[in-house]
N, C-alpha and C positions, 0 to 999 in steps of 0.2 A: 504494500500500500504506500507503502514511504516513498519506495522508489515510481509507481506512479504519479503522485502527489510532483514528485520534479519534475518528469518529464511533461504534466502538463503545465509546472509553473515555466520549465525552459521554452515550451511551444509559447506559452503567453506573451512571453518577454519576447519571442522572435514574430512575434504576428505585432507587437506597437512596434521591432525596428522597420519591419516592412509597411506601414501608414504612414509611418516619416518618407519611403522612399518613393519615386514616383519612378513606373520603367513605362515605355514610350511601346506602346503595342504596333501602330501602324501611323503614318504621316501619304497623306493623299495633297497632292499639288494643287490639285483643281475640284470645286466645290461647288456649286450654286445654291441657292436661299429662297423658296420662294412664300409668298404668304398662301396661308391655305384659309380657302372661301369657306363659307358658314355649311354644313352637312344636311342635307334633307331628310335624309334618314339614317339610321345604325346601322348600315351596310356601309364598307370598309371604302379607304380613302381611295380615291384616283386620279394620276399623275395628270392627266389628259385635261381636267378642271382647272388646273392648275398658274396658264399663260404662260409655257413654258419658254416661250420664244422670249419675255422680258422678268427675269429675274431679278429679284431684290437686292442682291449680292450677291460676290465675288469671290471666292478668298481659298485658301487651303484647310483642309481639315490634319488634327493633329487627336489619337485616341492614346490615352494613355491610364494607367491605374496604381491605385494609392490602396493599398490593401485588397479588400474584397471589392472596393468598389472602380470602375472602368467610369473616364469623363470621357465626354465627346467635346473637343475644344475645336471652335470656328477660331483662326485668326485672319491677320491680313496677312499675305504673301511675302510681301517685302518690308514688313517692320514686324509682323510679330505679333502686333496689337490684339488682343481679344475682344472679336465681337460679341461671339455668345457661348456658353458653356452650358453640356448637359451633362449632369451625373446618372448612372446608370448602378442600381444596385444589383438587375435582375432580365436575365435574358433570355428569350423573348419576353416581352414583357412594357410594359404604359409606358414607358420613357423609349421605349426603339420602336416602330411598325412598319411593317412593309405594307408598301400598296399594292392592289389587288391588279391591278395592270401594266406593270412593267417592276423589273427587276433594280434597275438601277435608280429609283427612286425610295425614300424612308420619311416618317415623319419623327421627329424626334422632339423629345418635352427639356426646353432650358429653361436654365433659373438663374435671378440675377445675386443669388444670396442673400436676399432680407424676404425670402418667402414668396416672391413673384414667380410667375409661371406662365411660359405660353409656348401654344406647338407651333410649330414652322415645318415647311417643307426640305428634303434636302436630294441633291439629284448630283451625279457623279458622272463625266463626263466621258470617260471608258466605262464599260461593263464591266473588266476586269478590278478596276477600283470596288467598284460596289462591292463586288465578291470577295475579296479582301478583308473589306469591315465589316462584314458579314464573319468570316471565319476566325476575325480576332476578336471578336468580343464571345463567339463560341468558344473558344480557346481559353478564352482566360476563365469565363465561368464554369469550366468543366475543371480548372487546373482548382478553384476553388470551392467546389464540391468535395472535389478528392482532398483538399487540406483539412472540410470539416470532418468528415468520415474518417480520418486517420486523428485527429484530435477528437473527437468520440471515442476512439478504439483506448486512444492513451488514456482517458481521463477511468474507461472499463475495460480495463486488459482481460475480462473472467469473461464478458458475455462476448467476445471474439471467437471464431471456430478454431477448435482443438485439431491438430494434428498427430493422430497417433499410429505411429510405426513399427509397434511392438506385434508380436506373432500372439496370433490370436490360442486359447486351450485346444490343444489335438491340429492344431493345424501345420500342417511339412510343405515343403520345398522340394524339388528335384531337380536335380542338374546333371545336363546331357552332354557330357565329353570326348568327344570324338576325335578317332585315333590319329594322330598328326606322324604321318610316315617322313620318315626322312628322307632328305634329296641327295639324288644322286651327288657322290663327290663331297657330303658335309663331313663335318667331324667324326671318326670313330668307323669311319668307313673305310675298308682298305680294296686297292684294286688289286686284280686276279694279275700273279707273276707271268710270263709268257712263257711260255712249252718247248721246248726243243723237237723236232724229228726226235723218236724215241723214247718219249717222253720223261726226260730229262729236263728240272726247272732251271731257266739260264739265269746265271746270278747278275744281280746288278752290279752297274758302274762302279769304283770306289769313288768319295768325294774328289773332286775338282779334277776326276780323269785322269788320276796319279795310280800306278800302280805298287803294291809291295818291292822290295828289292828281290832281286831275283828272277820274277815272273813277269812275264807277255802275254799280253793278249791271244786269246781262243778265239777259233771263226767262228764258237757256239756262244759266244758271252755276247751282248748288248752292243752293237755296232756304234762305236762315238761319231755323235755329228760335229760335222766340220763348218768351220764359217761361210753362209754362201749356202749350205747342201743343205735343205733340212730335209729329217728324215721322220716321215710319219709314224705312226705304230702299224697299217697295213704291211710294214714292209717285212714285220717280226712273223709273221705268217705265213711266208716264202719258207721253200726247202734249204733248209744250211747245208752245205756239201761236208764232206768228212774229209776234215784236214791230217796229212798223215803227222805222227809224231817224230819230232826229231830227237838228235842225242842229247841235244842239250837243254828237253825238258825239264825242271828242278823237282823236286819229291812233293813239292807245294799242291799237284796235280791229282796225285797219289794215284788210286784204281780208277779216276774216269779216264786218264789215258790210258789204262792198258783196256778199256772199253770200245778203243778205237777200230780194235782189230787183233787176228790170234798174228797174223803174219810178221806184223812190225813185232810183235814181244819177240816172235823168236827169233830175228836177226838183231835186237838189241840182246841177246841172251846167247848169242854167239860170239858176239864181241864180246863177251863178258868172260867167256870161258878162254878165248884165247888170251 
């Protein structure tokens, strides 16, 4: 309660800075005035009675609002001067009417500030203008409806509607998670080594295409690309021929050379005995 008791005392205190302030809703260049003749009857005003060919005045219209409430200020064009002012608490409503036969026409109720009152005619010289002061004084009293209704709500925070998010007794949830397969080539995926003729897996490169001491390259191992040549993975799918072994293979080789063939062991195995 405490703490709504302030926020409506802070709303209060910002609703007297806002009567101090005046903000400027619309400014129309061109105006006319004209007197409106005596009514026959309670059917609504019409521009066409009006003599519109000779106008009363001249001038700019300037709409601007001091709180809740929106004035309609006639001035002169080039000094400024005010000729007549309407205050407006309520819209639509006694102080603005439209005429029943054209749009760009309104009758609007000023006051000289000691309690005088009298309607005049007022007529805008584009259509677009019309429609303008039309949409700003709807504008601003809909921005002040919404001020009073949120200033309600604060002064009764209890009879506002409740939001409640909480899971109601015996009521569940289910959630559908569907199986997210990994792509080709992510993490934790390894590709298939390539096969030799014979099915033999050909080992890969060492890093940076250095070999151990000792040992050379096999025509069964991973053909190194050269600068210029590139060599696809198609090309690991061709027949390898069978390189014969020389004497001066190292033991690094062990039993996949003597896999090559019976004939080379036994003429290494001849020179051996001599």
């Amino acid at each position: 309660m405490e703490a709504a008791g302030q926020s409506g005392a802070a709303m209060a205190a910002a609703e007297e800075e806002e009567e101090d302030y005046e903000a400027v809703l619309c400014v129309k260049p061109a105006v006319h005035v004209y007197r409106l003749p005596p009514r026959a009857s309670n059917r609504g005003y019409r521009a066409a009675e009006w003599q519109l060919e000779q106008p009363a005045w001249s001038g700019r219209m300037r709409v601007t609002a001091r709180g809740s409430v929106a004035f309609i200020k006639l001035e002169d064009k080039n000094t400024g001067e005010l000729f007549a002012q309407a205050p407006v608490e309520q819209f639509p409503g006694i102080a603005v009417e439209s005429v029943t036969d054209s749009s760009r026409y309104f009758v609007i109720r000023v006051e000289d500030g000691n309690g005088r009152r009298a309607f005049i005619g007022v007529g805008f010289v584009d259509r677009g203008d019309a429609f303008d002061f039309n949409v700003a004084l709807q504008d601003h009293f809909k921005w002040v409806k919404q001020q009073s209704e949120l200033a309600r709500q604060a002064e009764n925070p209890e009879q506002g509607p409740k939001l409640d998010l909480g899971f109601k007794e015996g009521q569940t949830i289910k959630l559908n998670i569907a199986n997210v397969k990994k792509k080709e080539g992510a993490t934790g995926t390894t590709r298939p080594r390539p096969v030799a003729p014979g099915g033999l897996s050909l080992l890969p490169p060492p890093p940076g295409g250095k070999l151990p001491s000792g040992e050379r390259p096999s025509s069964l191992s991973n053909p190194t690309q050269l600068p210029g040549t590139p060599i696809t993975d198609s090309l690991l799918s061709w027949p390898q021929p069978n390189a014969a072994p020389s004497a001066s293979t190292s033991d690094a080789w062990g039993d996949f050379a003597k896999a090559s063939g019976s004939a080379s062991t036994q003429t290494n195995t001849g020179w051996v005995q001599f």
